[in-house]
C-alpha positions as CSV (number, residue, x, y, z in Angstrom):
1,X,5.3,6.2,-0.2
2,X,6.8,5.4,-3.7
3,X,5.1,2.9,-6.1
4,X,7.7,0.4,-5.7
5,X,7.5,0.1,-2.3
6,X,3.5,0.6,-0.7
7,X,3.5,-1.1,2.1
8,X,7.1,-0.1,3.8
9,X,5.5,1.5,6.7
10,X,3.5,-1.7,7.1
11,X,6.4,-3.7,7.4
12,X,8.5,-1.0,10.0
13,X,5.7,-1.5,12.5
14,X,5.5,-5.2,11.8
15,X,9.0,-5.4,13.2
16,X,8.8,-2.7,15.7
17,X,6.1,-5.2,17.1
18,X,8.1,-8.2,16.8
19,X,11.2,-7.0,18.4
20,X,8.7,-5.7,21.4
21,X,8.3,-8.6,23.6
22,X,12.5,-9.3,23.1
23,X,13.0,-5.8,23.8
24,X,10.9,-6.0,27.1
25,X,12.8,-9.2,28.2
26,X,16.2,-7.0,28.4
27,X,15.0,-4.5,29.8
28,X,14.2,-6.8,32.6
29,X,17.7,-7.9,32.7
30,X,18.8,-4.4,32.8
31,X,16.8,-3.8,36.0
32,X,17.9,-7.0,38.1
33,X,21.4,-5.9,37.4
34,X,21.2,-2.7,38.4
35,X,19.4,-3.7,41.8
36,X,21.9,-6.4,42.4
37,X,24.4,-3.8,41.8
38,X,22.3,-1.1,44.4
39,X,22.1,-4.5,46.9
40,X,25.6,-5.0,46.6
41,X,26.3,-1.6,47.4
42,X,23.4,-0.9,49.7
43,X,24.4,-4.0,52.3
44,X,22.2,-5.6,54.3
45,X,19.7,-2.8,54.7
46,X,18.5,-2.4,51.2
47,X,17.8,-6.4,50.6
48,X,14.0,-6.2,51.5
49,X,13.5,-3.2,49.4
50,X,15.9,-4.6,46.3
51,X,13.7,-7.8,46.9
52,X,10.1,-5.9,46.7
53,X,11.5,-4.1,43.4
54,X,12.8,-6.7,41.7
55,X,9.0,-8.2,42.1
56,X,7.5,-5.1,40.9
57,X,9.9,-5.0,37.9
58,X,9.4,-8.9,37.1
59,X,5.9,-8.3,36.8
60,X,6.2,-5.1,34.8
61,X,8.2,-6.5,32.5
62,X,5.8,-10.1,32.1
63,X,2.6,-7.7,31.7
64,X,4.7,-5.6,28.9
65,X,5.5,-9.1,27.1
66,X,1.9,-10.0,27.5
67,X,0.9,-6.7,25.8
68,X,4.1,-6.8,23.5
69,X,3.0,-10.3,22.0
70,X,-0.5,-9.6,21.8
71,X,-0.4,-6.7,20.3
72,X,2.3,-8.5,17.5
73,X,0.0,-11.2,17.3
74,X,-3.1,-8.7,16.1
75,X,-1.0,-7.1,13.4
76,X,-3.2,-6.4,10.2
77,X,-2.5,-7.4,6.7
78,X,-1.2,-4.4,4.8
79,X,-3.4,-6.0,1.7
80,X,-6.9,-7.5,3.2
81,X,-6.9,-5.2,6.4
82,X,-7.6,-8.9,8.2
83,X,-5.2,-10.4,10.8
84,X,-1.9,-11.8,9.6
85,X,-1.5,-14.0,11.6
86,X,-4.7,-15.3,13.2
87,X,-7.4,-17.4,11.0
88,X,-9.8,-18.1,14.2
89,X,-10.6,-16.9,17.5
90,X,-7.6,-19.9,18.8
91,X,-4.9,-19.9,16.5
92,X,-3.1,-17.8,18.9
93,X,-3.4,-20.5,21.5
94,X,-3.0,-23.6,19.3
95,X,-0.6,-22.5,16.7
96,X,2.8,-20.9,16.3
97,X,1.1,-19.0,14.3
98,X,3.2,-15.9,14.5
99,X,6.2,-17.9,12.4
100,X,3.8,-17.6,9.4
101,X,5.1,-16.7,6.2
102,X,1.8,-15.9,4.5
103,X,-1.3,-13.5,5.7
104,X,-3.9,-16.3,6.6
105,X,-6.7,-14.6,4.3
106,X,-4.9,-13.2,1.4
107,X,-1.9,-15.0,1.0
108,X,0.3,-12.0,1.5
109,X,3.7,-12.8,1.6
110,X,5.8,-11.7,4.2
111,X,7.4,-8.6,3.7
112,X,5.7,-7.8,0.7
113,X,6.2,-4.6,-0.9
114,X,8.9,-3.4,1.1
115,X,12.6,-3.0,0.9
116,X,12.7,-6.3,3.5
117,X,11.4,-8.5,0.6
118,X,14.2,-9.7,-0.8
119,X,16.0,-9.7,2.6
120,X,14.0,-12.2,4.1
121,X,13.3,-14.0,1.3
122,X,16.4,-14.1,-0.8
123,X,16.5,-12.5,-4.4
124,X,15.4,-15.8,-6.6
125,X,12.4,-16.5,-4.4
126,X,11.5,-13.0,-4.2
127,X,11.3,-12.5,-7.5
128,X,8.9,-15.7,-7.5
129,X,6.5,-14.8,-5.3
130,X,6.5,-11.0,-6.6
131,X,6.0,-12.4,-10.3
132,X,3.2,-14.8,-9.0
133,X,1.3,-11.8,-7.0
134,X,1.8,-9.3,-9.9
135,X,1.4,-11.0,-13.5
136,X,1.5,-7.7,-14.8
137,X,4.9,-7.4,-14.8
């Protein structure tokens, strides 16, 4: 990775993890339409089965955004190698603390030494927060 940017692949799977539990939600939607579609089709034989698969795939889908939020939530900081977002053993239960902006042992800011810095931060603040982390330069 180039000097200007360390901790790019970082941030990729830092939003390959957020958009996981979303991503799990559609595709739940996907599969209750397509079995309404196949019990539409299908008639009256097919409701008991359409019924027992549209269970299985509700709970496949809750168990994947179970996983898909937990494993978000336990993202480590690209700087400390700590938790981003989890300070003690019940932020995750207590706190939203997965809307944080800063790594809860470092300070990190989000998107940090990536090319989604000044995206999500805008260009005046991002230069801020990069002057304030690096005095070097």
């Amino acid at each position: 990775m180039t000097e200007k940017y360390p901790y790019q692949k970082n941030w990729e799977d830092f939003r390959f993890r957020q958009a996981l539990p979303f991503l799990s939600f559609f595709l739940w939607i996907f599969f209750i339409l397509i079995l309404a579609i196949v019990g539409l089709l299908a008639g009256a034989i097919a409701v008991t089965i359409t019924r027992a698969l549209g269970l299985f795939f509700f709970i496949l889908t809750a168990c994947l955004m179970i996983f898909g939020s937990y494993y978000f939530m336990v993202w480590k900081c690209p700087d400390c190698n700590d938790y981003y977002f989890i300070e003690t053993r019940f932020d995750c239960l207590t706190k939203k603390s997965y809307r944080a902006k800063y790594c809860k042992h470092c300070r990190l800011p989000r998107y940090f030494g990536s090319t989604f810095f000044a995206e999500h931060w805008g260009s005046e603040k991002a230069k801020e927060l990069a002057a304030a982390r690096n005095p070097k330069s």
